[in-house]
C-alpha positions, 0 to 999 in steps of 0.5 A: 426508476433513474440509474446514476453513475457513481463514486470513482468513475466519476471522479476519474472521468473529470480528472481525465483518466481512465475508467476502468469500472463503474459503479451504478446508484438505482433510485426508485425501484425494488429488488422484485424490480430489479430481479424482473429485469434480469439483474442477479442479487449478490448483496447479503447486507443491501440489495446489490445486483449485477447487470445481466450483460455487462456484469457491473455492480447496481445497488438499491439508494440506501441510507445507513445508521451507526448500530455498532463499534468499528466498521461493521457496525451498520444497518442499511435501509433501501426502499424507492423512497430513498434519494440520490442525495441521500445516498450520496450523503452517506459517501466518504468524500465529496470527490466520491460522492457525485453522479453522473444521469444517464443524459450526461448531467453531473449531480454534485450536491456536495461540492465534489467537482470544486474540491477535486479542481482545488486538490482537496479531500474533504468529508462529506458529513459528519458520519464519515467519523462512523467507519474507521476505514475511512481514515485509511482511504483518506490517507490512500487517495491522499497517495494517489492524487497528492491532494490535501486533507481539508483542515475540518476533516484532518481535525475529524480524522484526529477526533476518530482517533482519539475515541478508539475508532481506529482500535476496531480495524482488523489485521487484515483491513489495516494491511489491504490499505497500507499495501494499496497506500504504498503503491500508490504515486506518493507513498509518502502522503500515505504515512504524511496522513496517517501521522498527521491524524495521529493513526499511524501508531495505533494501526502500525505502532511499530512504524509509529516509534520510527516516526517520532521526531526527524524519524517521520522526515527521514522516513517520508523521504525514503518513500519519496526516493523508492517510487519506482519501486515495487510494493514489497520494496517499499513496505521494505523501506517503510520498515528501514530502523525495524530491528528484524524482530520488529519486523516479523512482529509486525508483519504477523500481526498484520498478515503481510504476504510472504514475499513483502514479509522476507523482503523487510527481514531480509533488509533489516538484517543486511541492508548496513551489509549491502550498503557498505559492500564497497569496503568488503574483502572477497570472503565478506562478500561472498558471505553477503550473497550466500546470506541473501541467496544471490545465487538462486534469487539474484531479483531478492539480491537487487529489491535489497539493493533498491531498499539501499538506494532508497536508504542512502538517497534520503540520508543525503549520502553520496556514496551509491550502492556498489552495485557493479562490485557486488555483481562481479562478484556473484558472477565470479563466484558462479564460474566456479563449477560446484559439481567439479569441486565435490568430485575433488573433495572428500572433506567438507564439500560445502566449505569447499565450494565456498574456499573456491568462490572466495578465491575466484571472487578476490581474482576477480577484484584483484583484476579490476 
């Protein structure tokens, strides 16, 4: 029985960054093996143990065939007999699909290390094409090491996408890659990729119609300008075109999470507002605030404005987010006491409270 080192640790290792979890290959032994060290089995599908001191994941050498459609379809196979190099073949990347033996010694039987060293993601075999996934995770290490794609496998990925296989990816998968692509260094890569493969409006075909023509430049350089954005920003500016129907189509369809979900409608539906706040008079401003709930949220206010920024940096557009007159104003019409009002008025007060920020808020202006 040998334990490898596998996968990701490895990789990171020559890349000198942080490990931050190891996976482990065992090769030659049986689960009863495995269960009389004192591994627990947590593998329903293919025996996969946790170490009983460190907790880290140990799974059996196997193999695995194609049975089905999508990326479900498989049957495993793990017995002694299977070899490291076999299962290493079974592996997405070559950059994945290296170890590392318990006395240090690399084992790179498909050319991980040269292609990590030439910045290139490249297959494997050619049953990478049997798991659609994959054509998501190319685009995500794609944004987290800015490598290229190898021609072959930027043909194979086209070919996956031609025979349906991206039509199998469920809501759910399709949003855990895109949010994991988004924040990762280069966003842009991620939706490059995606294009480039054909993916993109098959599995966002909502973002898909904004690609068409100069749309992708335009959309790529947004996602080049937000990079010191959040992911919710970014998914925001990923979406920037969308009418807000749009928008809440595609995040119900792919199950986005709330706070990225209200962000996109919000800056579809403001964003021309924010962006030109430097020509509005009090009223329209206060109007803008009250519309993106400034007041009781002002980090919505500011994720709006960094959508902005992102919006105005990839058109080339010189003119900046007003910024300081947008704050002024929320500020100024927060010094309106709302409780004061309400005591003095009989009427409406709500039309009150907003007369009297409008009021303070083209004081403010007025004074500056």
């Amino acid at each position: 029985m040998k334990t490898y080192a596998v996968g990701g640790s490895v990789r990171d290792e020559l890349l000198g960054l942080p490990v931050v979890d190891r996976d482990w290959v065992v090769v030659g032994a049986t689960p009863e093996a495995m269960a009389n060290l004192g591994f627990r089995p947590v593998g329903s599908d293919f025996p996969v143990f946790l170490h009983p001191e460190t907790h880290e994941e140990y799974a059996l050498a196997r193999t695995e065939r194609k049975t089905g459609p999508g990326y479900k379809g498989f049957s495993f196979h793990a017995a002694p007999d299977v070899t490291l190099e076999e299962d290493l073949r079974r592996r997405d990347l070559t950059i994945n699909a290296m170890a590392r033996a318990e006395d240090g010694t690399l084992v790179d039987p498909y050319g991980g290390k040269a292609d990590l060293e030439r910045g290139v993601l490249r297959h494997v075999s050619e049953a990478f094409a049997e798991d659609p996934v994959r054509i998501l995770r190319v685009a995500r290490f794609a944004a987290r090491f800015g490598f290229d794609v190898a021609p072959e496998t930027m043909a194979l990925l086209r070919g996956m996408v031609e025979a349906g296989e991206a039509d199998h990816l469920v809501p759910e998968r399709v949003w855990q890659e895109l949010a994991r692509g988004l924040g990762e260094p280069k966003p842009a890569r991620f939706v490059s990729v995606l294009a480039q493969s054909g993916a993109l409006g098959r599995v966002l075909p909502e973002i898909g119609t904004l690609a068409d023509g100069a749309g992708l430049a335009l959309m790529l350089a947004r996602l080049d300008a937000a990079t010191a954005f959040t992911t919710p920003v970014r998914f925001a500016v990923l979406t920037v075109g969308l009418s807000p129907e749009a928008v809440r189509h595609l995040c119900e369809r792919v199950n986005a999470p709330g706070e990225c979900r209200d962000l996109a409608e919000l800056a579809a539906r403001e964003r021309a507002a924010a962006e030109g706040a430097g020509a509005l008079a009090a009223e329209s401003l206060l109007s803008l605030l009250e519309r993106t709930d400034a007041f009781r949220r002002p980090e919505r206010l500011e994720h709006l404005l960094q959508v902005c920024e992102s919006d105005l940096c990839a058109r080339g557009i010189a003119r900046r987010v007003p910024r300081e007159r947008i704050e002024r104003a929320r500020k100024a019409a927060l010094e309106i006491d709302a409780a004061a009002v309400a005591r003095e008025h009989s009427g409406s007060v709500p039309a009150a409270i907003h007369a009297a920020r409008a009021a303070r808020i083209a004081e403010r202006l007025a004074a500056t």
